[in-house]
C-alpha positions in Angstrom: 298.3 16.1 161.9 295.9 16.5 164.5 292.6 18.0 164.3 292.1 21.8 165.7 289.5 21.3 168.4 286.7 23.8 168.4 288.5 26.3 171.2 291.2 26.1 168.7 288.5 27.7 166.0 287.0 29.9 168.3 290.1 31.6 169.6 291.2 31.7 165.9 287.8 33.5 164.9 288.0 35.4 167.7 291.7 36.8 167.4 292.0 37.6 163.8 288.1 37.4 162.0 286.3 40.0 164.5 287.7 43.1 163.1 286.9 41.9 159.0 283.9 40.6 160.7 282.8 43.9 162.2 283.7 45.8 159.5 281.5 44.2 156.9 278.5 44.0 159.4 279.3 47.8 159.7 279.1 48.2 156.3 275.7 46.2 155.4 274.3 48.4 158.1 275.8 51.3 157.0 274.2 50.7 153.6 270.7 49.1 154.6 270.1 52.6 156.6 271.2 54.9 153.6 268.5 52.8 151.1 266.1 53.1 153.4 266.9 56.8 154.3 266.2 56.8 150.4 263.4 55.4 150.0 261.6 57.2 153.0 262.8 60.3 151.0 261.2 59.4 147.7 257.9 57.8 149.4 257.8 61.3 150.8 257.8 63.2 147.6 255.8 60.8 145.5 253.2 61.2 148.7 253.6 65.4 148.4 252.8 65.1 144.7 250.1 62.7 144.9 248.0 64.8 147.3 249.2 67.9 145.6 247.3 66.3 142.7 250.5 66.8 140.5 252.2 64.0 138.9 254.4 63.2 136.0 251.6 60.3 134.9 248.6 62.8 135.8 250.3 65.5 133.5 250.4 63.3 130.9 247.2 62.2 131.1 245.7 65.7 131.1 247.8 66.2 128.4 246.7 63.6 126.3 243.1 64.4 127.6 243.2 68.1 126.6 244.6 66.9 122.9 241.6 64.7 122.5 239.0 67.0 123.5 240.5 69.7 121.1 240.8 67.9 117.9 237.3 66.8 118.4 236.1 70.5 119.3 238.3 71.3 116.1 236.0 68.4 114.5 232.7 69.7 115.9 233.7 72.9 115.4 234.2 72.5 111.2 231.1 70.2 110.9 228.7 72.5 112.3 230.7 75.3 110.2 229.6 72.8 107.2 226.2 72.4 108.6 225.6 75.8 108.8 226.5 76.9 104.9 223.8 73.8 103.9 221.7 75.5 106.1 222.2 79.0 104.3 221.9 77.4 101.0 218.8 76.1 101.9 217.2 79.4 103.3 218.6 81.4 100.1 216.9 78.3 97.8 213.7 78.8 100.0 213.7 82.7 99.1 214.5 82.2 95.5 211.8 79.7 95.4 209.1 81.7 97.4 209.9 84.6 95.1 209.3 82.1 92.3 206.1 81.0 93.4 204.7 84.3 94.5 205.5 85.6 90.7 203.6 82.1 89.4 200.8 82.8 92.1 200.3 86.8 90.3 200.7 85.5 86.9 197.7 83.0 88.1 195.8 85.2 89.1 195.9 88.0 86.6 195.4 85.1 84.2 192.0 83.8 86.1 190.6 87.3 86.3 191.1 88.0 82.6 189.6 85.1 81.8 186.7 85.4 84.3 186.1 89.0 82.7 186.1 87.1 79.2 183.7 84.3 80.5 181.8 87.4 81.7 181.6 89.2 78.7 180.6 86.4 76.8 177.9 84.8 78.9 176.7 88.7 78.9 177.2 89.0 75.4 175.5 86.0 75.1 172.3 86.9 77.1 172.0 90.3 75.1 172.3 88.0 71.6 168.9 86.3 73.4 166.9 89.2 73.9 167.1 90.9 70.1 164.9 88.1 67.7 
């Protein structure tokens, strides 16, 4: 058997490979242009919703965001709720005790003035005792 020389190959190629040939690079193109076509498209939108300021991952950031702040105004919120009865119960205390204080402050005093009139009274009972021999 003799070798096929290369005009041999080539005309063999060249009468029954360029259609199958063709076709396929056809194909590829075909295929290359639509994923691109694609990805242009979705570049596009993802570029729309990025200077929109809306995304999917920015929602749920915000949304995670807007949780987070609540519960801890839900926090603040019930500690200074709590702060603020200790605060009343401290005021109320303060009045009881100021109403305590001004009764001990009057019983004082009408105690220190009866007992100044008595010191009075003796000294001056005293004094007259000095006077008759």
């Amino acid at each position: 058997m003799t070798p096929p020389n290369d005009f041999d190959l080539l005309g063999f190629i060249k009468d029954f490979l360029w259609a199958p040939a063709l076709a396929l690079i056809g194909w590829a193109w075909t295929r290359n242009q639509k994923e691109h076509d694609d990805l242009r498209e979705s570049h596009e939108k993802l570029s729309d919703s990025t200077h929109s300021g809306h995304s999917i991952l920015n929602d749920k950031i915000m949304e995670y965001v807007d949780t987070v702040v609540g519960d801890m105004k839900d926090e603040q919120r019930r500690k200074s709720d709590k702060l603020a009865l200790h605060i009343e119960k401290l005021f109320e205390n303060a009045e009881k005790d100021r109403k305590e204080f001004s009764k001990v402050m009057t019983d004082h005093r009408e105690d220190s003035y009866k007992r100044h009139i008595e010191l009075l009274q003796a000294i001056h009972s005293k004094a007259d005792r000095k006077d008759i021999p």
